[in-house]
N, C-alpha and C positions, 0 to 999 in steps of 0.2 A: 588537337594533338600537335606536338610541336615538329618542326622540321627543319632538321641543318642547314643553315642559310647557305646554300653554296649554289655556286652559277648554273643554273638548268637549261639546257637548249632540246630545245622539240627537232628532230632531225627531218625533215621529209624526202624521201630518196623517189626519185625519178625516173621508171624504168621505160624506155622507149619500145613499142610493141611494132614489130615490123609486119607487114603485110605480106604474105605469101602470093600475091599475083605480082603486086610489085616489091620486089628483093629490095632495089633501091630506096625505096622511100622509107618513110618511119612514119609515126603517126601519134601525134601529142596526145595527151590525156585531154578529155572531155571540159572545156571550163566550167567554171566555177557560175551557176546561173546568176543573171545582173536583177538589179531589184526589182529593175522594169520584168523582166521574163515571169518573176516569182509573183509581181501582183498579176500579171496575167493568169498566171496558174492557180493564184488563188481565188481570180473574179471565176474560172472554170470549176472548182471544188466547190466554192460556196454556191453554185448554183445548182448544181447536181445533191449539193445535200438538204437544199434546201425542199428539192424533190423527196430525197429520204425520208426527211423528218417530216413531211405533210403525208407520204404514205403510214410513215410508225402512227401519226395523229390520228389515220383513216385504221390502223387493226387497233388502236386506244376506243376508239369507237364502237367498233366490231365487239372485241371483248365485253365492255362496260356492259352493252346488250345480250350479247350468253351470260353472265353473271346476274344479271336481272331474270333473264329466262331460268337457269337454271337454278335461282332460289324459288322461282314462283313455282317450277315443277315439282323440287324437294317439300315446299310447303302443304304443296297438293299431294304426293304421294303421303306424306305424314297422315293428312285427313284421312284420306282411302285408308291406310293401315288401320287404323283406328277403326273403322265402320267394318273393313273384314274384320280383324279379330275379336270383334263386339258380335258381330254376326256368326262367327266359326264358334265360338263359346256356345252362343242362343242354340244353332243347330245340334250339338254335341249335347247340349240338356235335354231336348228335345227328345233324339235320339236314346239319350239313357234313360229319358221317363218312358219310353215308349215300351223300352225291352225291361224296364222292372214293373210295370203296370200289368203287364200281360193282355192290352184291349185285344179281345177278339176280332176274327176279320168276319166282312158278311155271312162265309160259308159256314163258317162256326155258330153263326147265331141263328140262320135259318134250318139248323139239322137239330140245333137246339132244344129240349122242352121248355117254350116260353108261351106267355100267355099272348095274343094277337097285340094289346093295349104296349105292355112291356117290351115286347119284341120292336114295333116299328118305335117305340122309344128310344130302345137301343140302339136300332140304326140310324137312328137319325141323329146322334150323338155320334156315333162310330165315323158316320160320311162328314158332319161337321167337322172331328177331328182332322181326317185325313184331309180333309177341303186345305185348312189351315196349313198342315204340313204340306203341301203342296204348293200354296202361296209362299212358304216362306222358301222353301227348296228354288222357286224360282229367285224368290226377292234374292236368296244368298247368290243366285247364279248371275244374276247382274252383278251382284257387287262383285262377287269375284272377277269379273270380267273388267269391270270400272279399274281397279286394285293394278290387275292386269297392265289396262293402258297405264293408269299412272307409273307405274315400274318404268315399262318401256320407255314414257316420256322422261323419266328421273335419266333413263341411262344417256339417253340420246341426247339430252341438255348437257350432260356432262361431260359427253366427247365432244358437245360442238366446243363447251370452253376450253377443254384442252386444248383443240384445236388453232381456237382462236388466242389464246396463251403462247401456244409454240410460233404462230405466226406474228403475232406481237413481239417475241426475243429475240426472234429470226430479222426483224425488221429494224430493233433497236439495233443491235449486235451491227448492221452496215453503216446506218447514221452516226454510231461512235466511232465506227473506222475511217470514216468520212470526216468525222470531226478533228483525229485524232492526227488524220492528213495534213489538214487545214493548219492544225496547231505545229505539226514538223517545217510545216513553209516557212508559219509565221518566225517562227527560231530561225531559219535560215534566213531572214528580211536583218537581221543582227549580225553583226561584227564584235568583239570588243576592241575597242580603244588604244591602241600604242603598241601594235601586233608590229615585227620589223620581218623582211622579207627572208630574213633565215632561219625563222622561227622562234625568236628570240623576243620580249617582252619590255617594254619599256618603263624602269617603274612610275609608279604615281604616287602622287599624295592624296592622303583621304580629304573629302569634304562632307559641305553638306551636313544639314543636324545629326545626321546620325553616324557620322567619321568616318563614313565606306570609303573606298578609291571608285571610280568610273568603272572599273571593271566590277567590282564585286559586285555596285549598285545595278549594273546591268544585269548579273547572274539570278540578285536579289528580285526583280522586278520582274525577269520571264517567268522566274519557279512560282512570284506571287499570282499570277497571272496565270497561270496551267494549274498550278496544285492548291489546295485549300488548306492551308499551314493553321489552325484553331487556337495552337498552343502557341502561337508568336515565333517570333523572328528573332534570336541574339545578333548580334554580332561584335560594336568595340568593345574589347573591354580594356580598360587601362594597367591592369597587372600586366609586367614585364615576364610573359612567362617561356620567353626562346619562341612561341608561335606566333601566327598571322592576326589576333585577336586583335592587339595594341594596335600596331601597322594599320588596320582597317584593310585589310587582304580575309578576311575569314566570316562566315555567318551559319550558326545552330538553328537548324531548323527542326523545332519542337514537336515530338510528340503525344507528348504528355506535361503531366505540373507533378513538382512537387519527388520529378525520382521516381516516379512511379511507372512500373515497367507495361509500354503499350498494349492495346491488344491487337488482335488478329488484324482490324481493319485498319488500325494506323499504321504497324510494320511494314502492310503491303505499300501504304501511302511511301514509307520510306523508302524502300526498296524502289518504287518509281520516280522519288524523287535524286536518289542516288544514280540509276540507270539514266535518267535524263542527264546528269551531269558527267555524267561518261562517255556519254552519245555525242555532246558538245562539246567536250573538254578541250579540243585540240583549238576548236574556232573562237572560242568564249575566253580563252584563257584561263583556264581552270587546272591547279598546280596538281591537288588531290582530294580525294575525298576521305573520310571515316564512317563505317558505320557496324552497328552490330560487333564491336572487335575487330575490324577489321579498315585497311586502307586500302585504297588505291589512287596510285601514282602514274602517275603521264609517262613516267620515263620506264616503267615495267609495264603498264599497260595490262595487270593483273589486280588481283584482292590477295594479299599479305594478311594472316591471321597475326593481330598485335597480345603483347604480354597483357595480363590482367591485370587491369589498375584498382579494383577492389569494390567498382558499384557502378550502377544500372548507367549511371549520367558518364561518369567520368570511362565507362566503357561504350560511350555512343550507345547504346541502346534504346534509349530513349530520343534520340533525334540524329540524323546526319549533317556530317561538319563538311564544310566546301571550301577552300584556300582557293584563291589564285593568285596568278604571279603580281 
């Protein structure tokens, strides 16, 4: 996006905060931490996260073992299911031959007119039957029972993975805040280049193969170095178009190929790579940015919805544009 080359000064206004015990005195702002302070602060981050990431490793662990457990219990209840509802069928047959047969019970066959031979024939067929039905009554009361445990253990494998699920994101979720520390330091271990003490910018000239200035190439190199940009890097380009492109002041950092409008997971990438350059803007020397339709500038300090230029690319949607001075 192009911008009117006109003199930009960053103002920084200095408000001295007085102390209520002592009226007299004032009390400067906080400096500015030295690189010596920041590697000390960050020999302490890295060692602390380093603890993180060996606990996240120990619930990676944890979990991998409920996931084993709680497919070998799924597999096991499957079985069981199977053997009950094979067995609840068998009993139900059973049950319906019994009551469309009509077998007599002993008392019916001893008040009977039966001949002595026929009669203990028939009980003895009778008592077989029931023998049977009684083996199987029990056989089904084991398995139901079996069925039973399997359930219970299907459930109880499954809250232990939850468990150990939530305590694995619970675990990650601090080693990336821990990382994400780490990476805030490391940005503040950087200056840009030709910073004057009124806040004003000293220009440069591009170098290097790829015609950056010192400032861009630094801006170029932290964003490569924290975000994972897939879709490449713009930035000279030799059309004279009133913006930062020619100059080597500017770099499109890609979302996509081709014009084609991102999805869900690279937006957000943008959206964080834009907030990164907002957060640094003032140290890095970073003039403004575009994204999504929109700019923002150092000197407003705000996102400015721009006119529609008529497509995905030429509307930054597809990647965020970063000027510096």
């Amino acid at each position: 996006m192009p911008v009117p080359s006109v003199p930009v000064r960053t103002l920084f206004a200095l408000t001295a905060v007085f102390v209520i015990a002592s009226p007299g005195s004032a009390v400067q702002a906080a400096p500015k931490p030295t690189v010596k302070q920041l590697k000390k602060e960050l020999a302490a981050l890295q060692k602390e996260s380093d603890k993180l990431i060996a606990d996240y490793y120990s619930s990676r662990l944890a979990h991998q073992k409920a996931e084993k457990a709680e497919k070998s219990a799924r597999e096991t209840l499957s079985a069981s299911q199977e053997v009950f509802d094979r067995e609840s069928a068998n009993l139900r047959t059973m049950a319906v031959t019994q009551y469309t047969s009509g077998q007599p019970d002993q008392l019916v066959l001893l008040t009977g007119n039966h001949d002595p031979a026929t009669l203990l024939s028939k009980m003895a067929l009778n008592q077989h039957l029931i023998d049977l039905q009684q083996a199987r009554l029990r056989g089904f009361g084991q398995v139901r029972d079996d069925h039973q445990r399997a359930k219970d253990e299907a459930t109880a494998r499954a809250d232990e993975l939850g468990r150990t699920l939530k305590d694995q994101d619970e675990r990650r979720g601090k080693a990336e805040k821990q990382i994400e520390k780490i990476k805030d330091k490391i940005d503040l271990l950087h200056t840009a280049p030709g910073a004057r003490s009124d806040g004003t910018w000293v220009p440069q000239l591009p170098q290097g193969s790829d015609n950056i200035t010192p400032r861009m190439a630094l801006v170029k190199k932290l964003l490569q170095e924290r975000f994972d940009v897939p879709f490449g890097i713009g930035c000279y380009r030799s059309i004279q178009d009133g913006g930062e492109h020619p100059l080597g002041r500017a770099c499109d950092f890609m979302l996509s190929r081709g014009g084609a409008m991102p999805g869900g997971e690279e937006l957000r990438r943008g959206e964080e790579i834009a907030n990164w350059a907002i957060k640094n803007g003032k140290r890095l020397g970073i003039m403004y940015i575009i994204y999504r339709q929109r700019i923002w500038h150092i000197r407003t300090g705000g996102w400015r919805t721009m006119s529609d230029r008529g497509g995905t690319t030429a509307n930054h949607y597809d990647h965020p544009h970063i000027s510096v001075f």
